[in-house]
ZAPASE-345102 format. One record per residue (C-alpha): chain; residue number from 0; x, y, z; residue in three letters. Coordinates in Angstrom, 2 decimals, padded with zeros to 5 digits. Each point is the difference from the previous one (the first is absolute). Layout:
+---+-----+---------+---------+---------+-----+
! c !   k !    east !   north !      up !   r !
+---+-----+---------+---------+---------+-----+
! A ! NUM !       X !       Y !       Z ! ALA !
...
+---+-----+---------+---------+---------+-----+
END
This chain:
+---+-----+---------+---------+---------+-----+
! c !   k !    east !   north !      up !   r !
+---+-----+---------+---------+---------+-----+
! A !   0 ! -022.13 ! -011.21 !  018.42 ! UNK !
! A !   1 !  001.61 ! -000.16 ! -003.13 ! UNK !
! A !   2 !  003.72 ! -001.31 !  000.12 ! UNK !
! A !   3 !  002.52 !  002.80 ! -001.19 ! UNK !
! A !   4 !  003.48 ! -001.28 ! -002.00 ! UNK !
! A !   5 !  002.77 !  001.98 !  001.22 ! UNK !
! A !   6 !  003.44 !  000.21 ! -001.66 ! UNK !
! A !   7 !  002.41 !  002.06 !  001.86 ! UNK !
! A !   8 !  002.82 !  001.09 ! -002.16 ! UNK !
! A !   9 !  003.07 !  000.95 !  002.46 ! UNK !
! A !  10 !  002.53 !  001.67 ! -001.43 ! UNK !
! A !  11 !  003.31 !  000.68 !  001.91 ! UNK !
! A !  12 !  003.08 ! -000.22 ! -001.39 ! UNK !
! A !  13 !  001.85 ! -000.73 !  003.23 ! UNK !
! A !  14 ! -002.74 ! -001.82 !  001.58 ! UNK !
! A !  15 !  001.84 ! -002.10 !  002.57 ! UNK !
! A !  16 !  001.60 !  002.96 !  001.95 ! UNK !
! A !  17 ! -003.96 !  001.70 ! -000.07 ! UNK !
! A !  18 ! -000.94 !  000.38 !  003.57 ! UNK !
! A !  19 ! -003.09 !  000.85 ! -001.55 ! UNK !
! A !  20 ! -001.00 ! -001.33 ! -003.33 ! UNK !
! A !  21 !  001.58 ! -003.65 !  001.07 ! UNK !
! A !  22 ! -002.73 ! -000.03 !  002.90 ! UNK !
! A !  23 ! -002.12 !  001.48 ! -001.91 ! UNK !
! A !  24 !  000.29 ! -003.48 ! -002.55 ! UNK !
! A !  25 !  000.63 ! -002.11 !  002.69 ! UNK !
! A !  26 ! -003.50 !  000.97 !  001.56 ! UNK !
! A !  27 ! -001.86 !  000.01 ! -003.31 ! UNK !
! A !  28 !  001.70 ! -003.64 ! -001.04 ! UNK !
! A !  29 ! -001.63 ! -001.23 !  003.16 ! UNK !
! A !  30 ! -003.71 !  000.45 ! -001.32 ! UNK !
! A !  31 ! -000.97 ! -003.00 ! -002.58 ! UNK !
! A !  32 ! -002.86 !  003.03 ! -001.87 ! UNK !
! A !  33 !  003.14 !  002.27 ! -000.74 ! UNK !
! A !  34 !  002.36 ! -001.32 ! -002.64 ! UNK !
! A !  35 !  003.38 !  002.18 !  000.60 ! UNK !
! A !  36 !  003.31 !  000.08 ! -003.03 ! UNK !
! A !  37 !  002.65 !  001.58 !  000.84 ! UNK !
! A !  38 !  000.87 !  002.04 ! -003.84 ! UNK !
! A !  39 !  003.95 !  000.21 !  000.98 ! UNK !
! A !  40 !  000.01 ! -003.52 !  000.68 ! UNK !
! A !  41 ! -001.69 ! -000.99 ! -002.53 ! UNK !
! A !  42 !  001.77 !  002.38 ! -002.63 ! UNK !
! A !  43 !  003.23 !  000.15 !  001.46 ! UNK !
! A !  44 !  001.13 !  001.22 ! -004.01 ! UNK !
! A !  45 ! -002.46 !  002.49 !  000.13 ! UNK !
! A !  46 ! -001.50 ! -001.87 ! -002.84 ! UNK !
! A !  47 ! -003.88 ! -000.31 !  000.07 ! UNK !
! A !  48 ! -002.05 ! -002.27 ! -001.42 ! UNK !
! A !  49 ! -002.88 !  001.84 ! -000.94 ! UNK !
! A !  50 ! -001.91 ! -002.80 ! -001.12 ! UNK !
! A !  51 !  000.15 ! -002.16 !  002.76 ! UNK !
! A !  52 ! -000.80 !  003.13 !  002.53 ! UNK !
! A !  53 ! -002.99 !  000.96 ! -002.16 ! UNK !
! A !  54 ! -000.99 ! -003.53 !  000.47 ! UNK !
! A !  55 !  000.66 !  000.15 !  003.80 ! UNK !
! A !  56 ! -002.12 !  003.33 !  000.13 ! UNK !
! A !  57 ! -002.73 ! -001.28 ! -002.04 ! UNK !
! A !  58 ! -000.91 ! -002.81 !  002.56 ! UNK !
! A !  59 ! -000.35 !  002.80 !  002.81 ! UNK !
! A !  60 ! -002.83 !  002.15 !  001.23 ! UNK !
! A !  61 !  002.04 !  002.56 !  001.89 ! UNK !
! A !  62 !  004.18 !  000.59 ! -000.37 ! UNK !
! A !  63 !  002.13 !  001.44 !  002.42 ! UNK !
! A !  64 !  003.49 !  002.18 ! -000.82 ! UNK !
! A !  65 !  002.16 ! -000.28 !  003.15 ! UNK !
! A !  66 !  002.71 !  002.33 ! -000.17 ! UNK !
! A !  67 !  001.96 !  002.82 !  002.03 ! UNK !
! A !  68 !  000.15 !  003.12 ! -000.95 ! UNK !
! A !  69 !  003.02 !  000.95 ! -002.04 ! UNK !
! A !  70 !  000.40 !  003.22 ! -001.44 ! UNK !
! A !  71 ! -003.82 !  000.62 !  000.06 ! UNK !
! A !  72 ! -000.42 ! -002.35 ! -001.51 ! UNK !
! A !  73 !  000.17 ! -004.29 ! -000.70 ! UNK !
! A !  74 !  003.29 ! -001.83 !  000.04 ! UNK !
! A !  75 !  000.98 ! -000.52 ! -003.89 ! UNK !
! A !  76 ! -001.27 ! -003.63 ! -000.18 ! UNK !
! A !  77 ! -003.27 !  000.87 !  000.37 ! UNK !
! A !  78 ! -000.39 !  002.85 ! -002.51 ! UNK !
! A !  79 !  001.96 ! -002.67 ! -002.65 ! UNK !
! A !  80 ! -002.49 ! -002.54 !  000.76 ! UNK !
! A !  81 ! -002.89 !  002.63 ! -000.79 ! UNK !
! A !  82 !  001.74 !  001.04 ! -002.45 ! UNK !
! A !  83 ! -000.05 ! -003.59 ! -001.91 ! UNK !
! A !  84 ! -003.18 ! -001.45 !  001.52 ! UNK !
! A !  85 ! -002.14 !  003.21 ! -000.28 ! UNK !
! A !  86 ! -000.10 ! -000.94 ! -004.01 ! UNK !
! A !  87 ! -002.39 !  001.72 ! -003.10 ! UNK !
! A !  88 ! -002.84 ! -002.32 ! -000.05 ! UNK !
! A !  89 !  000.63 ! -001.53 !  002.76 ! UNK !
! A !  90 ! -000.75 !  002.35 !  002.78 ! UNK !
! A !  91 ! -001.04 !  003.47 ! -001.87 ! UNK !
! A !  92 ! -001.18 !  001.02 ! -003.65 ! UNK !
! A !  93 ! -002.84 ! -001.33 ! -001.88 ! UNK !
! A !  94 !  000.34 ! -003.84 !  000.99 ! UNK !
! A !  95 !  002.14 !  000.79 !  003.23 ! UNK !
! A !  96 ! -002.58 ! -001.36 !  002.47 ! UNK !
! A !  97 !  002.13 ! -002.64 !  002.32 ! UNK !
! A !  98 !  000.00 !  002.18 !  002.94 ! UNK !
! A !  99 ! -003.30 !  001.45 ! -000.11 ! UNK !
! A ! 100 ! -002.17 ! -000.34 !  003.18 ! UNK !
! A ! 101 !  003.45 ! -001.36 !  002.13 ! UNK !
! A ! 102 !  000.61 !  001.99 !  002.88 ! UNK !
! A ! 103 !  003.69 !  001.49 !  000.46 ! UNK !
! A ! 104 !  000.94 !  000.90 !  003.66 ! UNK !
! A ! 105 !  003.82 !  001.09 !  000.72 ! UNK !
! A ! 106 !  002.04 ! -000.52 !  003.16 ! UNK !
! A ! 107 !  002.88 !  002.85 !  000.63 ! UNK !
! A ! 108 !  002.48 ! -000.30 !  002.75 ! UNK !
! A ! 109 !  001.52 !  003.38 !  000.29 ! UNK !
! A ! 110 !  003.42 !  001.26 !  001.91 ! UNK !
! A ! 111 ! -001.04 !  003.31 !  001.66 ! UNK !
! A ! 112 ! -003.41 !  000.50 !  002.17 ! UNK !
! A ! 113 ! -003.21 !  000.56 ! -001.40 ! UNK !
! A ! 114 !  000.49 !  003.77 !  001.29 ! UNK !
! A ! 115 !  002.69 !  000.32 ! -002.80 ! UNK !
! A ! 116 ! -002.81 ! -000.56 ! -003.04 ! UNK !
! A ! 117 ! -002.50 !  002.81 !  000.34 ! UNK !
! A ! 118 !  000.10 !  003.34 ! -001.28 ! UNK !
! A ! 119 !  002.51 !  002.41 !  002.24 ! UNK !
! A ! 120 !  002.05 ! -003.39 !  001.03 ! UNK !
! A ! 121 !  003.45 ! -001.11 ! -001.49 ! UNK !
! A ! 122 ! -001.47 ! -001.73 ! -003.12 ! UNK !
! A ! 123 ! -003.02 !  002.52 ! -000.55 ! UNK !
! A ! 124 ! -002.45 ! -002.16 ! -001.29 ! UNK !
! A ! 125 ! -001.91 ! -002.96 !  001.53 ! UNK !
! A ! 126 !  000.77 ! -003.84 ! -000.83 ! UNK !
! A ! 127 ! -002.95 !  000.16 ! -001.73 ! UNK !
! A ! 128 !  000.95 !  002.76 ! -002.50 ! UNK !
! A ! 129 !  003.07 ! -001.89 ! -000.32 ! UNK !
! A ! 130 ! -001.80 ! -003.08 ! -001.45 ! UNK !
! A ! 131 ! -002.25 !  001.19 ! -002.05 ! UNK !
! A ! 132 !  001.53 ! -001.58 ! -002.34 ! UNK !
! A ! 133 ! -000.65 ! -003.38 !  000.32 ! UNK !
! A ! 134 ! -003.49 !  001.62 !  000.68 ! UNK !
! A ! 135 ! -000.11 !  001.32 ! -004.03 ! UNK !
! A ! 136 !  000.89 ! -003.83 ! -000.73 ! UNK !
! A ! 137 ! -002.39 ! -001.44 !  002.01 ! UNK !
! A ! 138 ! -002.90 !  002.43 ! -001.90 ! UNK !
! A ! 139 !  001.57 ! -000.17 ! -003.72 ! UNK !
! A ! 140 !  000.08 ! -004.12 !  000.68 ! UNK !
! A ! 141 ! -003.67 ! -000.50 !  001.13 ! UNK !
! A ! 142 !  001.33 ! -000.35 !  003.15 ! UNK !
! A ! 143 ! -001.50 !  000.81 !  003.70 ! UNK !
! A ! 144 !  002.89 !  002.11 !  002.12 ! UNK !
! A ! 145 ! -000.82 ! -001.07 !  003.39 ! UNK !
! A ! 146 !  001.46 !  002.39 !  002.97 ! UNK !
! A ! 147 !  003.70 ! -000.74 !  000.49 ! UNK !
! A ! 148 !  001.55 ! -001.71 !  003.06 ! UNK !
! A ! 149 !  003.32 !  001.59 !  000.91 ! UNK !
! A ! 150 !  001.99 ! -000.27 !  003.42 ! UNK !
! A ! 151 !  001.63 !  003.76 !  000.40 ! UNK !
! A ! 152 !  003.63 !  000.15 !  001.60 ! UNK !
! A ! 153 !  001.32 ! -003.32 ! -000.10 ! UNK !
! A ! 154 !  003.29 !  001.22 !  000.82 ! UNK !
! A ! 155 ! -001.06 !  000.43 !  003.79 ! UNK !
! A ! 156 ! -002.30 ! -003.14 ! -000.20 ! UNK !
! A ! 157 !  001.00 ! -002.54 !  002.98 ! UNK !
! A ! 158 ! -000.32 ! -003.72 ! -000.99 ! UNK !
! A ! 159 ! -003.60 ! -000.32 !  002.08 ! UNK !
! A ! 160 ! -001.54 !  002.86 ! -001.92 ! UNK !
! A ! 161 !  000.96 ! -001.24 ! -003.52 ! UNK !
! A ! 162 ! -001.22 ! -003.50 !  001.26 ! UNK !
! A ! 163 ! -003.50 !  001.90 !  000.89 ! UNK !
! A ! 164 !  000.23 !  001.23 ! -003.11 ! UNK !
! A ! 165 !  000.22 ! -002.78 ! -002.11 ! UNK !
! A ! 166 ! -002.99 ! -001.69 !  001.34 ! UNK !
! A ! 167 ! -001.74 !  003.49 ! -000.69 ! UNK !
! A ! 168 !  001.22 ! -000.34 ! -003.65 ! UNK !
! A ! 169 ! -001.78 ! -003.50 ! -000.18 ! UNK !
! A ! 170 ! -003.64 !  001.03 !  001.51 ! UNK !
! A ! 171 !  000.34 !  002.64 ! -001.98 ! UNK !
! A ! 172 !  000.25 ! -001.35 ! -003.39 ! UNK !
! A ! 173 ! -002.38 ! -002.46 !  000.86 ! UNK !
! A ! 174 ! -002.60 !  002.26 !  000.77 ! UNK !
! A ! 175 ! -003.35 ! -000.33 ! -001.75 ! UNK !
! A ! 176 !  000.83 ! -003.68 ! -000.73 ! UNK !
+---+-----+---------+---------+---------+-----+
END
């Protein structure tokens, strides 16, 4: 079997009072195949360097975003760092090839049940609708979006089933290593 690099981008901007995005690291840090950065630690300024994440994302086979849902959508760190990495000729237009053939896979950890994203419930569309997004990236970049991972109403989640979770997270993006 052909070894898979991961890099896990987790991006939280309070990640230390996470229930579920710190055990979500913590489990994923465990696992010497995974490499994990934590973007608000990393860019506490909120200023990116590009180059040295294009670098980073060059030397990897398959990247992970690791986020919770905010707004519909990413915490701002993340959409700055695509914003700056995501460069002309780098990864899209003519010469834009970096990404191409690298497999993108998201994990969401989302505040209200599962029940709550589907058409007729409280949000009225599905998590997937919702990141379809990052999906359009994935396909304008030469990317392969891979099915997301999400954990549904982590405001009722109990310390055991986060734990569960976690470890879920990490057989799951190591999957078809």
């Amino acid at each position: 079997m052909v070894a898979v690099k991961v890099l896990v981008l987790a991006v939280h901007p309070d990640m230390e009072n996470s229930a579920v995005n710190k055990a979500w690291t913590e489990e994923l840090k465990k696992h010497d195949e995974l490499t994990v950065r934590e973007l608000y630690k990393e860019y506490p300024d909120g200023q990116i360097d590009a180059e040295k994440e294009r670098h980073l994302c060059e030397q990897y086979d398959r990247i992970v975003f690791q986020f919770p849902l905010y707004w519909y959508s990413a915490p701002p760190l993340l959409k700055t760092w695509m914003d700056h990495v995501l460069s002309y000729g780098w990864a899209y237009g003519s010469k834009g090839k970096a990404l191409h053939g690298k497999e993108l896979m998201l994990a969401v950890s989302v505040g209200a049940g599962e029940d709550a994203y589907q058409a007729g419930g409280s949000n009225h569309f599905t998590l997937s609708e919702l990141l379809r997004p990052f999906q359009a990236m994935a396909n304008f970049t030469g990317m392969t979006y891979l099915p997301a991972f999400a954990l549904y109403g982590v405001n009722g989640a109990d310390a055991t089933d986060i734990h569960d979770n976690a470890k879920r997270l990490a057989a799951y993006i190591k999957k078809s290593f």
